[in-house]
LOMAR-674384 format. One record per residue: x, y, z of N, C-alpha, C, O, CB in turn. Coordinates in steps of 0.1 Angstrom, whole numbers, plus 2048, in hexadecimal, padded with zeros to 3 digits. Glycine has a CB too. Layout:
N
XYZXYZXYZXYZXYZ/...
//
This chain:
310
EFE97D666EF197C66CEE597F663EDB978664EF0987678/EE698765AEE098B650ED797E648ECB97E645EEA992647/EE3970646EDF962642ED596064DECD958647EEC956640/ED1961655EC795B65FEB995D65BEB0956657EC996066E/EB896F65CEAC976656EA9971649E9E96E647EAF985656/EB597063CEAE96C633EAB961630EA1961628EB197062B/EAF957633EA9948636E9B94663BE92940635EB1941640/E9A94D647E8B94D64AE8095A642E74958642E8A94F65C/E8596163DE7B962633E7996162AE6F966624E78969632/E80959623E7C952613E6F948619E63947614E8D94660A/E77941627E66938625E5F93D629E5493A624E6292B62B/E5E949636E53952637E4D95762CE4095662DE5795C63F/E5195C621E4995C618E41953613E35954613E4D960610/E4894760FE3F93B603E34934612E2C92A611E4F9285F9/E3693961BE2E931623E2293B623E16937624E3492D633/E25947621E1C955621E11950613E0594F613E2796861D/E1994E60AE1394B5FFE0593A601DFA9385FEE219485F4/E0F933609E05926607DF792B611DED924612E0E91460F/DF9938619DEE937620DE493D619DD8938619DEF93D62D/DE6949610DDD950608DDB9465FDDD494C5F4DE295E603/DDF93B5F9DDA9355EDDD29275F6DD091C5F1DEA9305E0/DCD929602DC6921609DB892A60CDAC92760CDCF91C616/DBD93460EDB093F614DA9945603DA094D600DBA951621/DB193E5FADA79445ECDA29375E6D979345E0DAF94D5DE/DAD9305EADA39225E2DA791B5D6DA39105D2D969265DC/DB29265CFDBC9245C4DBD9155BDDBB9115B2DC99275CA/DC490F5CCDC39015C3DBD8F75C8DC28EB5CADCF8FC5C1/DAD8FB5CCDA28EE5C9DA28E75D9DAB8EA5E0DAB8DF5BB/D9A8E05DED958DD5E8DA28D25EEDA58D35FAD868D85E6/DA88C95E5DB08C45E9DBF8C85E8DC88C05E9DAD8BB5E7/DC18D65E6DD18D85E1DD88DB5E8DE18E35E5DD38E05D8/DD88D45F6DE18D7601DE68C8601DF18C6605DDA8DE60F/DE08BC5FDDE18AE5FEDE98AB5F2DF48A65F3DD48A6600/DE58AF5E5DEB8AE5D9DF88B65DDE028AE5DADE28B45CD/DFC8BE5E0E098C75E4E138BB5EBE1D8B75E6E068D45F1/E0C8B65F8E148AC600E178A35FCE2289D5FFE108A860B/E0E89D5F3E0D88D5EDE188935E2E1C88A5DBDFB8845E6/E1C89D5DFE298A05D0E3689F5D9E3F8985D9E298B45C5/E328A85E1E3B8AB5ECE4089D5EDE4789A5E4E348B15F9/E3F8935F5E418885FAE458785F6E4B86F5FDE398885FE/E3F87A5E7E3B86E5DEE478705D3E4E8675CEE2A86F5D7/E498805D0E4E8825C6E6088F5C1E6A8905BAE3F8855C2/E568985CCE628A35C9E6D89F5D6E7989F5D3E5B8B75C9/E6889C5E2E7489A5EBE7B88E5E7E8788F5E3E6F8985FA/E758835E7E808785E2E8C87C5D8E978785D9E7986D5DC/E868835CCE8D8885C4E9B8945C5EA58985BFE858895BD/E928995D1E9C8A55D9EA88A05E0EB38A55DFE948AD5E5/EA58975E6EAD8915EFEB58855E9EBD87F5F0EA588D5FB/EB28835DCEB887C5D5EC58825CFECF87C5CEEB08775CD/EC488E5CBECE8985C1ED58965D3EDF88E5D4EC78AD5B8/ED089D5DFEDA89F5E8EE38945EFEEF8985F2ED48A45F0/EDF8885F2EE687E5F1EF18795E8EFC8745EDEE08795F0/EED8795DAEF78785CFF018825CFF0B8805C8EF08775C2/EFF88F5D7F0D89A5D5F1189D5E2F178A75E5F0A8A95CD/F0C88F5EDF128945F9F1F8925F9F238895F1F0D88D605/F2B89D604F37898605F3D88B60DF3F88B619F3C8A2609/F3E87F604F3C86E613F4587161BF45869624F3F85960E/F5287C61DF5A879628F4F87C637F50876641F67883627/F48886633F4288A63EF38881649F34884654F3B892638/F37876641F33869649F3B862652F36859659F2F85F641/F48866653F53865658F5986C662F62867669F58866651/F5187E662F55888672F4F88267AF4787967AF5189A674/F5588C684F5188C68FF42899692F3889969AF5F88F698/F478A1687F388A6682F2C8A067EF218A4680F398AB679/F2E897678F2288A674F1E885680F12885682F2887C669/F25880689F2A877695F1E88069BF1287F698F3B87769B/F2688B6A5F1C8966ABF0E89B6AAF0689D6B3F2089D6AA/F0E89F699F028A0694EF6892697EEA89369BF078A4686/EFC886693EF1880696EED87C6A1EE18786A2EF0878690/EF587C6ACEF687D6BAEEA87F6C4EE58786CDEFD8866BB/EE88906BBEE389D6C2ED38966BFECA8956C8EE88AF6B8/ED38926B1EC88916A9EC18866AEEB48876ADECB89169B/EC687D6B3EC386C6B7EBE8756C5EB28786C7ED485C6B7/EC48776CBEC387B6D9EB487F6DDEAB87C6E6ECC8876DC/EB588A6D2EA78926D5E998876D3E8F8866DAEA68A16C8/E9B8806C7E908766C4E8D86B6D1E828676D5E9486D6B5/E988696D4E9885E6DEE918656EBE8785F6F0EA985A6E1/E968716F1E8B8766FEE808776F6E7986E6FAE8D886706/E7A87C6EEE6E87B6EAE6886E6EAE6286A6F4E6E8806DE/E6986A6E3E698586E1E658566F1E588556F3E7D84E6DD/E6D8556FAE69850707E6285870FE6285571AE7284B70E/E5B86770AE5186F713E4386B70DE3886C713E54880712/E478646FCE3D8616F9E338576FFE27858701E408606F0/E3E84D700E3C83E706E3683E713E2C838717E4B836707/E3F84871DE36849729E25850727E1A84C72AE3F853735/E28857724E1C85B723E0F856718E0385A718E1F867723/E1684C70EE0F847706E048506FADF884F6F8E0984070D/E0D8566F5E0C8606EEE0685B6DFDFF8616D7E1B8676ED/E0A84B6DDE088446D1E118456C9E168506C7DFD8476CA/E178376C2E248366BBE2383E6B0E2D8436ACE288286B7/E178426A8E1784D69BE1B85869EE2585D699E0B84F693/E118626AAE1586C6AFE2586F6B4E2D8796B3E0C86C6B7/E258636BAE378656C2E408646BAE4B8686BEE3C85A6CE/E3D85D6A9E4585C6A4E4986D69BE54870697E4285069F/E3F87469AE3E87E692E4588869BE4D88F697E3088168E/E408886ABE4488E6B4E568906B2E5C89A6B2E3E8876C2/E5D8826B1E6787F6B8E728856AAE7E8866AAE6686D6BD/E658876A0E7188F68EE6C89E692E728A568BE69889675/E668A3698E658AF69AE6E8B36A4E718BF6A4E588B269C/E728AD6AAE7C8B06B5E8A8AC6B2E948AD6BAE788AA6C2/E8C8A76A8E9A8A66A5E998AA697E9F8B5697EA18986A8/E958A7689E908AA67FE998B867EE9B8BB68AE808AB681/EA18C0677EA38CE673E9F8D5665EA08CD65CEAE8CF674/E9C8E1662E988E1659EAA8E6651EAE8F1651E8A8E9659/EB08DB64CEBE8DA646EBD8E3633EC68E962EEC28C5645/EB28E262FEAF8E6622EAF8EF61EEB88F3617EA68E3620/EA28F8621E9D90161AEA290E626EA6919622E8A8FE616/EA090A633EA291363DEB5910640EBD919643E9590D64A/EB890863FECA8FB646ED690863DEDF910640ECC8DE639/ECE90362DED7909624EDE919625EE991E629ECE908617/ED291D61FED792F622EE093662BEE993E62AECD937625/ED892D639EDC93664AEF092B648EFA93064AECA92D661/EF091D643EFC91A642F08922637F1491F636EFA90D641/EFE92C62DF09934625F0E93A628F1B93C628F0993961D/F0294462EF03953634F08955641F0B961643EF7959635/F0B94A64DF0D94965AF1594265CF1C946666F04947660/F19936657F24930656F3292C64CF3C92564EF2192A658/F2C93663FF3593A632F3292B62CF3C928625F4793F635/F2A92262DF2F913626F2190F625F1C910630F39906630/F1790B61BF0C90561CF0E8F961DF048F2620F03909614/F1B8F161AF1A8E161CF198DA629F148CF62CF258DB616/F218E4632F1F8E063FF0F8DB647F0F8D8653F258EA644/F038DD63EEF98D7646EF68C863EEEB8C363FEEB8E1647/F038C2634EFF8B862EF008AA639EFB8A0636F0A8B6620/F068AA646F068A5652EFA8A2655EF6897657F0C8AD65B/EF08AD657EE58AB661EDE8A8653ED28A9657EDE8B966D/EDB8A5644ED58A363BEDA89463EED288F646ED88AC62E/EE488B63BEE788163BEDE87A648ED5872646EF588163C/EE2880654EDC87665DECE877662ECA87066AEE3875669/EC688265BEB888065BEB787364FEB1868651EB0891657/EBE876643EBC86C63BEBC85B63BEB5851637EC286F634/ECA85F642ECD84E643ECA84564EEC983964CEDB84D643/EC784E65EEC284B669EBA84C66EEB5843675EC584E66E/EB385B66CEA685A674E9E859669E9385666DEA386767F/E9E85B65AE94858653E8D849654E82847658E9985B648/E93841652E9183164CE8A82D659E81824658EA1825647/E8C832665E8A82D672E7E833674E7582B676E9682F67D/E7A840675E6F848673E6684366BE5C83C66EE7385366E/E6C847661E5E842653E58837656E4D833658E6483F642/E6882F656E6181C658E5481B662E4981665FE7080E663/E5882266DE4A81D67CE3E825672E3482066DE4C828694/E42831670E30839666E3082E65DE2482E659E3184C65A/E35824657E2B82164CE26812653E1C80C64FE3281F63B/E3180D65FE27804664E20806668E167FF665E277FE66B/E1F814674E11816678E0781B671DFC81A676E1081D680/E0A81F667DFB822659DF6814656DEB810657E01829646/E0280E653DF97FF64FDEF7F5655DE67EF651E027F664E/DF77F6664DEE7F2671DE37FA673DDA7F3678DF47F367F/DE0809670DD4810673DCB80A66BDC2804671DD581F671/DCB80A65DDC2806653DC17F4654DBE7ED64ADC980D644/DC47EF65FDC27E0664DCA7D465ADC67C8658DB27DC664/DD57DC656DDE7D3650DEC7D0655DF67D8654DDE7D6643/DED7C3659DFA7BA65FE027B5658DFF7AB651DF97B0665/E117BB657E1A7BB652E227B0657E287B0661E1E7C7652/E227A564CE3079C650E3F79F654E427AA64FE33796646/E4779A659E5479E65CE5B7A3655E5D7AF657E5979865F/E6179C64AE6679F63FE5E7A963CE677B263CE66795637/E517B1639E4A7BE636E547CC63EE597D6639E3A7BC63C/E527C664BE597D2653E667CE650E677D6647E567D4665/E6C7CB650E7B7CC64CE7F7D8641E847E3643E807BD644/E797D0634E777D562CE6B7E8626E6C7F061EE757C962A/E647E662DE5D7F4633E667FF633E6180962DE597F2642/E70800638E7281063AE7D81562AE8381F626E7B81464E/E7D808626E8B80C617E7F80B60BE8280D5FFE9D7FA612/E7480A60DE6980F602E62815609E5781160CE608055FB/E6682060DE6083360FE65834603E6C82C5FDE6784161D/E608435FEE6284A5EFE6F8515F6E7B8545F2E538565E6/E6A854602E7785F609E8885D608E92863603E7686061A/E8584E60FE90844612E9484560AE9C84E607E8F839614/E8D838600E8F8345F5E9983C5EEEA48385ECE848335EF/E9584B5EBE9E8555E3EA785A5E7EAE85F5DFE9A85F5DF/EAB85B5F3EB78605FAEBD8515F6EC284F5EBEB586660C/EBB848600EC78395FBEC98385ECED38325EBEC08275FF/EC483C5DFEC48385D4ED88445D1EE38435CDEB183D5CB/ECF84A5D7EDA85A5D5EE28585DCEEA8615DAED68695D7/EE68505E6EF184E5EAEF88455E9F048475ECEF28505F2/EF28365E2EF982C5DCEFF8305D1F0A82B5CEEF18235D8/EF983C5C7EFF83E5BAF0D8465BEF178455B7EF38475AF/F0E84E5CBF188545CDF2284C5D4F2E84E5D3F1585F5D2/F1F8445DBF2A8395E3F318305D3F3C82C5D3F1F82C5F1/F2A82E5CCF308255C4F3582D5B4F3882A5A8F258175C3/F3283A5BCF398465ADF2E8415A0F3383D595F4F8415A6/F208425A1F1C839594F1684A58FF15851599F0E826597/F12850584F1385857EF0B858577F0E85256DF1B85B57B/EFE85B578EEC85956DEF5868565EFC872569ED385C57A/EEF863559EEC86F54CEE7879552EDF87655BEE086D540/EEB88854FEE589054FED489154BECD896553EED89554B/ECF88C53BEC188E53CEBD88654AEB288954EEB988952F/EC487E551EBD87955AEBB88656AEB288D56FEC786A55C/ECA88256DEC888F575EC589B57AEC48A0585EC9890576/EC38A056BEBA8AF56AEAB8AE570EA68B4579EB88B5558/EA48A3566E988A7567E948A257AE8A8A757FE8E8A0559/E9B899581E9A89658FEA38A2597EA28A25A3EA1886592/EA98AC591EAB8B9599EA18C2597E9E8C95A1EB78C0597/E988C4588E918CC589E818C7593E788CF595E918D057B/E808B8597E768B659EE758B45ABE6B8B05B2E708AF59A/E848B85B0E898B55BFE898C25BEE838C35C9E978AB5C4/E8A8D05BAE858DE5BDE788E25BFE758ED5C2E888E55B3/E6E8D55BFE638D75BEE5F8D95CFE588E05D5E5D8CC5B6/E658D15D3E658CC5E1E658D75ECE5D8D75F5E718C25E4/E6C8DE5EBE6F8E65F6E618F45F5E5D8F9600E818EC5F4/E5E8F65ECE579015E5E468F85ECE3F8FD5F5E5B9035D0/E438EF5E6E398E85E7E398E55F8E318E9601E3B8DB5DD/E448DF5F9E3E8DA60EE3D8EA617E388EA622E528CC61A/E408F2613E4090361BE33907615E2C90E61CE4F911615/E2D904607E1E90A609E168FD60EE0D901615E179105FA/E178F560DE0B8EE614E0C8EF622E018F0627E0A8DF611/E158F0628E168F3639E12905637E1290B642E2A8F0642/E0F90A630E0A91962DDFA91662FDF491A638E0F92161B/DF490F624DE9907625DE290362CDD690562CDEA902623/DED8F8635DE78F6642DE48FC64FDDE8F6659DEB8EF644/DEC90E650DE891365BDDB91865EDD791D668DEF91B65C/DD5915653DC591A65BDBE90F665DB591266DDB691D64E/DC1905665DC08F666CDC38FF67BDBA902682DCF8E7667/DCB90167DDD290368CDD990F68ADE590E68DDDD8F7691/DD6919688DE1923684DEA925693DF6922694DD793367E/DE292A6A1DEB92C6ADDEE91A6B3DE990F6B3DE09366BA/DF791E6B7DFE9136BDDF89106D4DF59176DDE1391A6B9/DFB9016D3DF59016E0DED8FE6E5DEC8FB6F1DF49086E4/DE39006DBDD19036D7DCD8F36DADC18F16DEDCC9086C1/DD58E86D8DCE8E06D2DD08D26DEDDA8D26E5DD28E06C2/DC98CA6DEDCE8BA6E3DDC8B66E6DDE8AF6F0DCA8B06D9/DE58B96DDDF28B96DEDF98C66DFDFE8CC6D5DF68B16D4/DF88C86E9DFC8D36EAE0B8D06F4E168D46F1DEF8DB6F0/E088CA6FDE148C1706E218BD6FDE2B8C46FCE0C8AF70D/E1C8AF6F3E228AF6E8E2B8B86E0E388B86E0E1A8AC6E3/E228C26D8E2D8CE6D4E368D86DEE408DE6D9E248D86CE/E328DA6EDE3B8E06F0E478D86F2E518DE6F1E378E56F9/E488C86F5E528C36FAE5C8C36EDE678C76EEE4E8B5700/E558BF6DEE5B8C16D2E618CF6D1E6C8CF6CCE508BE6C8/E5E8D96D4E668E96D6E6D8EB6DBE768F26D6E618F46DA/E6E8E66E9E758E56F4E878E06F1E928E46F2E6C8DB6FC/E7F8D16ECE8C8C66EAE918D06DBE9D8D36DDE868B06E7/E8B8D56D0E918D66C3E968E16C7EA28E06CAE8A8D66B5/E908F16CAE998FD6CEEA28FF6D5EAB9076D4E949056D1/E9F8F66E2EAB8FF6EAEB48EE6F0EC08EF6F2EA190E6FC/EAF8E46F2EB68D86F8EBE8D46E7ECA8D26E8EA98C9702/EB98D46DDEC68CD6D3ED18D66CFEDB8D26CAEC18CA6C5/ECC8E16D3EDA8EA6D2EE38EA6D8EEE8EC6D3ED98F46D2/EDF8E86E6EE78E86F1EF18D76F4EFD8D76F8EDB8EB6FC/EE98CC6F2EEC8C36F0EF48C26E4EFD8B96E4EE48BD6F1/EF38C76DCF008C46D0F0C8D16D4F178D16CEEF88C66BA/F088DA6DDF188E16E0F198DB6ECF248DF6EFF198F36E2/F168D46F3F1E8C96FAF238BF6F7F2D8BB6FDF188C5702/F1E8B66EBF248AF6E6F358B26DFF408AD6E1F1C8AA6DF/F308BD6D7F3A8C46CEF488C66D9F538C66D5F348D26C7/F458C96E5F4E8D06EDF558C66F7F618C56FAF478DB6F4/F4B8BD6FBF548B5706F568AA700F608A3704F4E8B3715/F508A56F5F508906F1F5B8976E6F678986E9F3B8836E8/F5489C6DAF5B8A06CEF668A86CAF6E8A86C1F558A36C8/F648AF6D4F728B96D4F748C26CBF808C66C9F7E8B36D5/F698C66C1F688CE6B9F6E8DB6B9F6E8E36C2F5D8CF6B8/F768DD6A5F798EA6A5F6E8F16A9F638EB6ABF7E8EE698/F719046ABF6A90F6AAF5F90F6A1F539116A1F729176A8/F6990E699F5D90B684F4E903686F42906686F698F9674/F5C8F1686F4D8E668AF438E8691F388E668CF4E8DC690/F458EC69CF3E8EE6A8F358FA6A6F298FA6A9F478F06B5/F399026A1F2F90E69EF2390A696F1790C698F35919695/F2B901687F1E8FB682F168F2684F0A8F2680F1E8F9678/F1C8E668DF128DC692F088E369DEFE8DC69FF1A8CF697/F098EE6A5F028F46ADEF88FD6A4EEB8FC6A6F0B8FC6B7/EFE90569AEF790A693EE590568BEDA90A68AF0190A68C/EEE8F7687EE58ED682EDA8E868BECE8E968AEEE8E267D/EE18E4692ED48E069CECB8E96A3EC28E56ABED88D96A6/ECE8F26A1EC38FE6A4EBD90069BEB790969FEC690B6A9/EB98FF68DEB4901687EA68F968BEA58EF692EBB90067D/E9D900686E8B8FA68CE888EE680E8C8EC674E7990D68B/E7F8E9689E798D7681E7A8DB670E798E666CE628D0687/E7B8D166BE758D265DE6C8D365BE638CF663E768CB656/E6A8DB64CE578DB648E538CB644E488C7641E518E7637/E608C3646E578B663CE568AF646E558A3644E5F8AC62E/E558B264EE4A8A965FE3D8AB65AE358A2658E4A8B2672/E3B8B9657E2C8BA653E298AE646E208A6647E288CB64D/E318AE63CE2D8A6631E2A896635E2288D632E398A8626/E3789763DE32888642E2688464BE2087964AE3A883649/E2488F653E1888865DE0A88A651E0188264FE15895671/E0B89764ADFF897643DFE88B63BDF388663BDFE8A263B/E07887634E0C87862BE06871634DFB86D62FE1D872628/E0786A643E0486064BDF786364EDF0859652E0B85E655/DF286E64CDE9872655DE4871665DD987066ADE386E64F/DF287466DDF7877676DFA88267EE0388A679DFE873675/DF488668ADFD88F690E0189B686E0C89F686E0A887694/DF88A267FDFB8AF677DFC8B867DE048C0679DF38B366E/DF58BA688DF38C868FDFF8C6699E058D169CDE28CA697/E048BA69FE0E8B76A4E1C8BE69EE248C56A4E0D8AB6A3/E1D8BB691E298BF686E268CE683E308D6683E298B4676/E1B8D1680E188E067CE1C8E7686E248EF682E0B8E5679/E1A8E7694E188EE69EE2C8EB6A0E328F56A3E0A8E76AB/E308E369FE3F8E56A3E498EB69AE558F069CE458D86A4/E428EB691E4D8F1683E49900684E51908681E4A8E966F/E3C904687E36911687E3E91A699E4092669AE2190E686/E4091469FE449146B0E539166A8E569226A4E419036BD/E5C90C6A7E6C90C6A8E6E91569DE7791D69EE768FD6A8/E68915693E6F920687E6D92D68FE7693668EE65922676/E6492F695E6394169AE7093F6A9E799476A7E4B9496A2/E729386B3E759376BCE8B9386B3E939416B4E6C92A6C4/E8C92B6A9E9792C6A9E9D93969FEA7937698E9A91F6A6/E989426A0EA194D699EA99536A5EB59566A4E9695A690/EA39556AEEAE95D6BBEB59516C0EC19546C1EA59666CA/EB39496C2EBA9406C4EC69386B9ECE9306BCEB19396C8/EC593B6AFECE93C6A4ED69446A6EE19406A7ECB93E69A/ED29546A5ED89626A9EE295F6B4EEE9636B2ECD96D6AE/EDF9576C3EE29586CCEF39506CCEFE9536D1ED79556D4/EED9436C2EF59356C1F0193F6BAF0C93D6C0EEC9256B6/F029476B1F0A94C6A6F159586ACF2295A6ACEFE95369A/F0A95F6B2F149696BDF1A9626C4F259636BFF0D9736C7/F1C9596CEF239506DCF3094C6D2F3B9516D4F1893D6E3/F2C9416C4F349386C2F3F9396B3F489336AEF2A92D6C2/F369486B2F4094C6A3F5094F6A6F579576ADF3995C69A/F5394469FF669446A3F6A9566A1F7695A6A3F73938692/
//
């Protein structure tokens, strides 16, 4: 239990930090945008590149993978269609619909999967199918709809092609071709793309530090409807929904089942924020959900861990 607490305060700190280097001024009028644009363009692709290239590929193959993306599709999909009725707008709904299934697998996934489930690889599941599934499909609609905002029409072939030139994409697929086909870059190569995919996690936790003077309380704002349904569906319906899957479709060990429940309680990622700030989308949308389910899913973690620990 101990892994829970310290997971959430490593980023409770660096997020502590991005707020006081917002409230002094440290780095310059624009250095919350320069953060995201490294963030986005540069240190995540490269992050998620090292993680791809050392995923384990049987795991594309459980019923853990299976479940996990399940849970994750599920949640985007009610979103998706609360959006639609109510016409929420495809940028917004789209941001909405990664905040609600979205986990933070990384910086927050890692630790709580050492310390709580003795294995940090076990959140390489919900890393894969953000990557391989809901990313390309995600990203792809944000960069059509950026393109359409700024009054530019994209040929067919464009959107096809659209969501495998994200920097995000892009770097996760690069890293997992090299590992499906065993291909093996030089070390000078792969050092200096691990030391700039460390950049990533450090960087997207202070600029969402940054950005809490924007909206610091949650609720406050226009979308307010929006974020609760995104809290709703990510804290307490994906958890629940992936220990139903685990239990009646999948038939999951004790073990599995602990961690795919585990996992999916974990609260949105911070790189929703990078992205909507990247799109210039729905920020306060993404802030307000990652700031909501990080505080909400710690007892709900606690709760998931006590029930289901073999």
């Amino acid at each position: 239990m101990v892994g829970v607490l310290e997971g959430f305060s490593v980023i409770g700190v660096i997020i502590a930090v991005g707020v006081v280097i917002d409230r002094t001024g440290w780095l310059g009028q624009h250095g919350r945008q320069v953060l995201n644009g490294l963030a986005f363009h540069v240190a995540t692709p490269a992050l998620l590149f090292g993680l791809m290239f050392n995923a384990e590929l049987e795991v594309l193959f459980s019923d853990q993978f299976i479940a996990t993306a399940a849970s994750m599709v599920a949640m985007a999909v009610v979103y998706t269609i609360m959006g639609a009725i109510f016409r929420w707008g495809v940028g917004p709904t789209t941001v909405g619909a990664m905040a609600s299934s979205y986990v933070n697998s990384g910086n927050l996934g890692i630790p709580i999967a050492v310390y709580v489930l003795g294995d940090g690889s076990l959140v390489a599941p919900v890393m894969l199918v953000q990557q391989l599934i809901l990313g390309p499909v995600m990203l792809g609609i944000l960069d059509v709809t950026s393109a359409t905002r700024k009054g530019r029409k994209l040929p067919w072939w464009q959107l096809v092609l659209r969501p495998f030139t994200n920097p995000v994409v892009l770097g996760s697929l690069l890293g997992l071709l090299l590992n499906i086909f065993e291909v093996t870059p030089p070390g000078f190569v792969l050092e200096p793309i691990a030391l700039i995919g460390a950049m990533s996690v450090p960087a997207v936790l202070l600029a969402f530090g940054m950005s809490l003077r924007d909206n610091a309380l949650p609720f406050r704002g226009k979308d307010r409807y929006q974020v609760g349904l995104a809290t709703v569906l990510k804290t307490f319906i994906h958890p629940t929904v992936a220990w139903l899957l685990g239990v009646f479709v999948f038939d999951l060990d004790s073990v599995t089942l602990l961690a795919v429940v585990v996992v999916s309680a974990l609260p949105t990622a911070q790189n929703i924020y990078t992205y909507a700030a990247n799109y210039r989308v729905a920020e306060s949308l993404a802030r307000e959900s990652i700031l909501v389910t990080t505080i909400l899913s710690v007892p709900v973690i606690f709760l998931v861990a006590l029930l289901l620990h073999p």
